[in-house]
N, C-alpha and C positions, 0 to 999 in steps of 0.2 A: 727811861733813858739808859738805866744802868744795863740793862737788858738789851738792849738795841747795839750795847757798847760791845754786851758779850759776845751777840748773834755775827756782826762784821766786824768781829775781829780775823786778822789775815789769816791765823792759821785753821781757823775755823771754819771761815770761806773753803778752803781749799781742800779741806776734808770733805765738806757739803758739794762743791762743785763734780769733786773725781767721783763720790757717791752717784748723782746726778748724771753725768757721762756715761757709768758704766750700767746705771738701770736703763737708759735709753738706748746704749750701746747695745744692750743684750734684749731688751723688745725688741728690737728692732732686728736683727737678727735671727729671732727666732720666728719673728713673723712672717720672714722671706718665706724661710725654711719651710714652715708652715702650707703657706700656699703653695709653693712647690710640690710639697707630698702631697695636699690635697687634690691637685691637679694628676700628679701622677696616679693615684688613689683611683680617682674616676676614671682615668683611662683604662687600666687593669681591669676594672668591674664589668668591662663593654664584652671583656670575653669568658671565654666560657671554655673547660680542657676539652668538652668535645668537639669542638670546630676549633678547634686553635689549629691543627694541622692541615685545616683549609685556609684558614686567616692569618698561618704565620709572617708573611709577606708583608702585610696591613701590620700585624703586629709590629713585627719589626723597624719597619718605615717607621714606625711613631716613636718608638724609644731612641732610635738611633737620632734621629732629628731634636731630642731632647736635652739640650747641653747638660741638664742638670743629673743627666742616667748615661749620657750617652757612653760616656769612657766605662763606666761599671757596666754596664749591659754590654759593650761589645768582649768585655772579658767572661763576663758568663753567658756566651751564646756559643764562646770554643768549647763548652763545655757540657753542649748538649747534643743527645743522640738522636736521632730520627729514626722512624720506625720503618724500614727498605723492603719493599716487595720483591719477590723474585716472581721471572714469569714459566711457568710449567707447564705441560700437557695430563692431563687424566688417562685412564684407561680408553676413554673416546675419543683419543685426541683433540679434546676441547682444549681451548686456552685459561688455566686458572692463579691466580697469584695468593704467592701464603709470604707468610712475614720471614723474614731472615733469621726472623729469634724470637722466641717464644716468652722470652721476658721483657720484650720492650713492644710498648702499642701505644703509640701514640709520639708523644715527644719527653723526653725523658734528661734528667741531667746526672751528670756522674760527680758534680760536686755539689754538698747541701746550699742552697740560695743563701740563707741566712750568712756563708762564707764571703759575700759579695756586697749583700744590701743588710748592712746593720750600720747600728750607730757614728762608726768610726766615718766609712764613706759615705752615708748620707745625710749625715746631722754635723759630726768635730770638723770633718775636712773643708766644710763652707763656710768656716769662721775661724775667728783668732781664740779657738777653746782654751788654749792655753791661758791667753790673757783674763778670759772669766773666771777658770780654775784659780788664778792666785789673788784677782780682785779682794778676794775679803782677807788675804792675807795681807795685801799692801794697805787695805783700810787699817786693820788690825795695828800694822808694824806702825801706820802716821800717829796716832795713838801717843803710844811711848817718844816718837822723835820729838813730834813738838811741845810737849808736855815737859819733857828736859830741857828743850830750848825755852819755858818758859822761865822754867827755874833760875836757869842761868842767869836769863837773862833778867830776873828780877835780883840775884844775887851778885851783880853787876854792877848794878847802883843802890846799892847798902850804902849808907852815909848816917854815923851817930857822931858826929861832930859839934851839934847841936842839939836843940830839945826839939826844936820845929822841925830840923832835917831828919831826926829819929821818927818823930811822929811819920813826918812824908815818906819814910824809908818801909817802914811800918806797911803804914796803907796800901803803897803799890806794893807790896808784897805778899800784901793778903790777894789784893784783886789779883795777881798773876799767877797766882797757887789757886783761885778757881778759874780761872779761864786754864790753867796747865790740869786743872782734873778734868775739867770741860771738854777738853780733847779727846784725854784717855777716852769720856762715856762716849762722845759722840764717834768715835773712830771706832768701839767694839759693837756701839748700838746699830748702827749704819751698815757695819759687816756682816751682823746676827740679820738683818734687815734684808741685804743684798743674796748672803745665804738660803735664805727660807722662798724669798721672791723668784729667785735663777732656778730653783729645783722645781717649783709650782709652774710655771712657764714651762721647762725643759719637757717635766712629763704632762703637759697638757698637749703644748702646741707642739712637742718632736717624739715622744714616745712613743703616744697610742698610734699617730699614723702609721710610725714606723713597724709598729705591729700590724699594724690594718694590712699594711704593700706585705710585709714578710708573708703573713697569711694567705696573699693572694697567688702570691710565686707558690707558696705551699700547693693551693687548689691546684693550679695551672704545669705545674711540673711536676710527677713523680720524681723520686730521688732514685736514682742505683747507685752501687758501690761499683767500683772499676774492674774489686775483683771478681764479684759476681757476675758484671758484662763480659769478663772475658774466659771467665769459666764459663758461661751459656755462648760464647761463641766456639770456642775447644768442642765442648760437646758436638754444636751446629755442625762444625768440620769432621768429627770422626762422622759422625752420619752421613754426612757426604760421601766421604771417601768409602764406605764403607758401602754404600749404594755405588757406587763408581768400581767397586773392587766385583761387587758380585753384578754388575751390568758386563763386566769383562770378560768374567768366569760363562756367562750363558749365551755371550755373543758368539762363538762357533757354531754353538748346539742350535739360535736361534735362525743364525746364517743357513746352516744347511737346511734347515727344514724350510727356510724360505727358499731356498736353492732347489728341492725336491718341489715342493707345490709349484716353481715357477716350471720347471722341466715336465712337472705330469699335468699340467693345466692349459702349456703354451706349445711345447718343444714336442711336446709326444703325439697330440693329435696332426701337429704339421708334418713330422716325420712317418708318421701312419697314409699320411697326404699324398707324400714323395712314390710310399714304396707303393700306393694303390696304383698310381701313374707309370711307376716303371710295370710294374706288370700288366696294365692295359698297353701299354707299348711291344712287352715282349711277346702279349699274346697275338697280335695284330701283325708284329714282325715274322710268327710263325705260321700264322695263316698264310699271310703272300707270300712265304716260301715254299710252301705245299703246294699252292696253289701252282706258282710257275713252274714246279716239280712235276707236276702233274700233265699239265699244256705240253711239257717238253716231250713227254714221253708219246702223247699222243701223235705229237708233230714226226714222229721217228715211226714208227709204224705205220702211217698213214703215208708214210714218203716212200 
């Protein structure tokens, strides 16, 4: 009975109950969690970096539809490069396509994943961390409160006015200095308790997933730095321009040599064409002038 007296006594409840609340509180909690990464987990593992930039579409669709990623994935998708074809001609004038940059193939990101998917936004942010973070302090601190309040309150009703009221005064004072130590254990034993149990959960049920997804964004996305993307695009551009400078420099010299082949290929044999025609004309013109030259004179001496 004396035991049963100690177990519900109020202040003892009430260390036990918020004990009780906050281990449930944070199961529970972490088990959402849990299944949420898991699930994301398995999605991630369907692709693969070498068909991601056939499948980014599909990719996409599933994470954005995701409440649980959607807002962090739509910030780290501004973040990513795509690998651009340009379309070309060869010496054959075939059609051929080469990449825009020769450091990026594939899909690429310019800020590291782990800057987006770690513990903050996908584990603290879906709970009241706060609240669990100070849980063994506020066990800790009920401890000393009601352990004073028991004092007090046995030093309250002190009463040696008698030998029987000494004795009575006596007794509940002993019983109120252990149920006031009884606090203190049970308020630091419960916090030691709470402590060890939230870290064992944390890294079972939110850690290692959250390593598993970091690792898969790892597979699934090369990292670049911004300034290496835009020193390989600089470079990309002097080459350009530098192909555009000397396409410029040989366009007279190439114009007229196709200016010469079109004029000795098309323009020289038709005008060889013209002047054979005028000379079968003049020679023809000069026949029948001889001719009637001739007649005429005949016609004069015969008259």
């Amino acid at each position: 009975m004396e035991v049963l007296r100690y177990l519900f006594n109020p202040a003892l409840m009430i260390i036990f109950l918020f004990f009780i609340f906050s281990v449930i509180y944070c199961v529970y909690k972490y088990q959402k969690i849990n299944e949420q990464m898991v699930m994301l987990l398995n999605y991630l593992k369907k692709f693969k970096k070498s068909d991601l930039s056939f499948r980014f579409k599909e990719f996409d669709d599933g994470l954005s539809s995701n409440p649980y990623i959607s807002n962090i994935w739509t910030e780290f998708r501004n973040t990513l490069v795509f690998d651009e074809n340009v379309v070309l001609s060869n010496e054959k004038e075939d059609v051929v396509f080469e990449n825009a940059s020769q450091v990026i193939s594939g899909i690429q990101t310019t800020v590291d994943s782990a800057y987006f998917f770690n513990e903050e936004m996908l584990v603290t942010s879906k709970l009241n961390y706060k609240f669990v973070q100070v849980t063994p302090t506020l066990l800790t601190g009920m401890g000393p409160l009601f352990t004073f309040m028991h004092i007090a309150f046995a030093f309250a009703h002190v009463d040696f006015s008698t030998n029987e009221a000494t004795m009575t005064t006596i007794s509940n004072l002993i019983s109120n200095m252990q149920i006031a130590a009884l606090c203190s254990v049970f308020a630091v034993g419960e916090s030691l308790i709470f402590l060890m149990l939230e870290r064992l959960l944390y890294n079972y049920k939110c850690r290692q997933p959250l390593t598993e997804i970091q690792n898969c964004f790892y597979k699934l996305f090369d990292s670049v730095t911004s300034e290496k993307f835009l020193i390989e695009l600089l470079k990309t551009t002097k080459i350009q321009n530098n192909s555009l400078t000397n396409a410029m420099k040989t366009m007279p010299k190439s114009f007229k040599e196709a200016l010469d082949k079109s004029l000795s290929s098309i323009m020289i044999p038709y005008l060889d064409n013209i002047l054979f025609n005028l000379d079968k004309i003049k020679e023809n013109n000069t026949n029948t002038f001889n001719q009637n030259a001739i007649d005429s004179v005949d016609d004069l001496f015969q008259g």
